[in-house]
Rosetta silent file (secondary structure, phi, psi, omega in degrees, C-alpha in Angstrom):
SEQUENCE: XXXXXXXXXXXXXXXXXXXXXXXXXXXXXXXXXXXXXXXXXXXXXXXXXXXXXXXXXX
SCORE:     score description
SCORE:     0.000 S_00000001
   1 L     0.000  -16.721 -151.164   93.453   79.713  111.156 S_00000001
   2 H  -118.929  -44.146 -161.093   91.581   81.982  108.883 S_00000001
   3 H   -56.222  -55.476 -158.388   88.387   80.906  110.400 S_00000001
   4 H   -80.643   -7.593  133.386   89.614   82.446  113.752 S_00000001
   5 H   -16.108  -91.426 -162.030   91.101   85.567  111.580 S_00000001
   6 H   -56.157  -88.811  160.500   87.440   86.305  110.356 S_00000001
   7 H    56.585 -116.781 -171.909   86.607   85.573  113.837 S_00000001
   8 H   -85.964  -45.676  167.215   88.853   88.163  115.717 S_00000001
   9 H   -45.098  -54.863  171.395   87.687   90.780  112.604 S_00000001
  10 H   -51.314  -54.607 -165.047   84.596   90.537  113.662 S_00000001
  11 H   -60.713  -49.387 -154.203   85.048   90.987  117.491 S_00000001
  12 H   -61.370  -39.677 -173.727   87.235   93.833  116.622 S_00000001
  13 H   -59.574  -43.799  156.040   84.508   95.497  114.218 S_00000001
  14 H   -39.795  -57.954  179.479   82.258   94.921  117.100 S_00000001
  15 H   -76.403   -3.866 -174.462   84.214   96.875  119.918 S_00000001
  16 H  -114.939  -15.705  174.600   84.969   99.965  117.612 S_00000001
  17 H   -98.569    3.704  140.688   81.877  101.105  117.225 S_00000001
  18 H   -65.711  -17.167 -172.457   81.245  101.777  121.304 S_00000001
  19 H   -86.686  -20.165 -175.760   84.174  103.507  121.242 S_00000001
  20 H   -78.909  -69.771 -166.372   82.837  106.094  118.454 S_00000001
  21 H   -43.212  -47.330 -147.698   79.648  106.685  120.209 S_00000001
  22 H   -86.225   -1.609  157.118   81.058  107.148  123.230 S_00000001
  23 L   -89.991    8.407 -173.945   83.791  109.920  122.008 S_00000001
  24 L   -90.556  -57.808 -168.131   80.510  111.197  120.114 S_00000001
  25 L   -60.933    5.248 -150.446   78.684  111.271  123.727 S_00000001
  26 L  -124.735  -12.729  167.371   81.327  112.461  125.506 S_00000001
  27 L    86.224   -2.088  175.395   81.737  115.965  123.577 S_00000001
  28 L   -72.807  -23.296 -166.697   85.318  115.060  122.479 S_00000001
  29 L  -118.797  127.834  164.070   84.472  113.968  118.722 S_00000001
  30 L   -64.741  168.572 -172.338   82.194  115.697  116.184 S_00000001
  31 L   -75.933  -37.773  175.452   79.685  113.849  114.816 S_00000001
  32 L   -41.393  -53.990 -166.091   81.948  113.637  111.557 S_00000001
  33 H   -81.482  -42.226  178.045   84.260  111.312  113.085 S_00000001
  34 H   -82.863   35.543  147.373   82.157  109.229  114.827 S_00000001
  35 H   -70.360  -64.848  178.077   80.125  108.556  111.580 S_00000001
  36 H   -16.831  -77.882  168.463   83.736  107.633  110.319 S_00000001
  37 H   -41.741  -47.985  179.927   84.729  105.517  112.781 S_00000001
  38 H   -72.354  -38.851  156.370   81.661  103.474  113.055 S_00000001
  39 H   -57.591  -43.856  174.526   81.811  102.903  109.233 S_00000001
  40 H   -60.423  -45.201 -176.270   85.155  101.529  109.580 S_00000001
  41 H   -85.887    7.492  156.745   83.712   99.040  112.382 S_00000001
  42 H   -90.824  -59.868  159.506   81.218   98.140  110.000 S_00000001
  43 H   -33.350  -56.972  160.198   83.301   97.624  107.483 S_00000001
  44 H   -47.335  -29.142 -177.824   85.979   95.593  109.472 S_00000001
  45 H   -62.694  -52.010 -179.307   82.814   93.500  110.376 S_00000001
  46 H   -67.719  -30.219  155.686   81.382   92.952  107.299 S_00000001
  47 H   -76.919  -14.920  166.081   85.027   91.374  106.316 S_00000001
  48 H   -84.867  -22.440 -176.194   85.313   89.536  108.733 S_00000001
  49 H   -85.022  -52.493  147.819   81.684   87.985  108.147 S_00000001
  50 H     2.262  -61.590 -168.290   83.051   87.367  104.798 S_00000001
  51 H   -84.038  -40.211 -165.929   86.020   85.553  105.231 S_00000001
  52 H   -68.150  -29.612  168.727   84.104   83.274  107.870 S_00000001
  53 H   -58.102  -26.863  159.513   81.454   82.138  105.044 S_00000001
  54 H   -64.193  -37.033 -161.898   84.761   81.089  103.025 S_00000001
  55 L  -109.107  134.387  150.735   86.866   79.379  105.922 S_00000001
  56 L   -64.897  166.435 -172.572   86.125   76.401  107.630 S_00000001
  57 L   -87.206  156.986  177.945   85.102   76.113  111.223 S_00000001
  58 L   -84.852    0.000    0.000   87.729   74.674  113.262 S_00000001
């Protein structure tokens, strides 16, 4: 269960940072926030790559 936790962290960390660029590209977002954002989906990533070196594979 934790395995697929770590996982699903990952995917998610993955998918949030197209979403910054593309309110960066898109003239809606300063550059502030999508730095922001995309640090957060690095972060969520890097915890989730975490937890999966800890958890077993299923």
């Amino acid at each position: 269960m934790l395995y697929r936790f770590a996982r699903v962290l990952q995917l998610g960390g993955l998918l949030i940072l197209p979403i910054a660029i593309a309110g960066d590209v898109a003239g809606k977002k300063d550059l502030r926030w999508s730095l922001g954002v995309s640090a957060v989906g690095v972060v969520v990533f890097i915890l989730g790559w975490a937890l999966q070196q800890f958890a077993k594979p299923p």
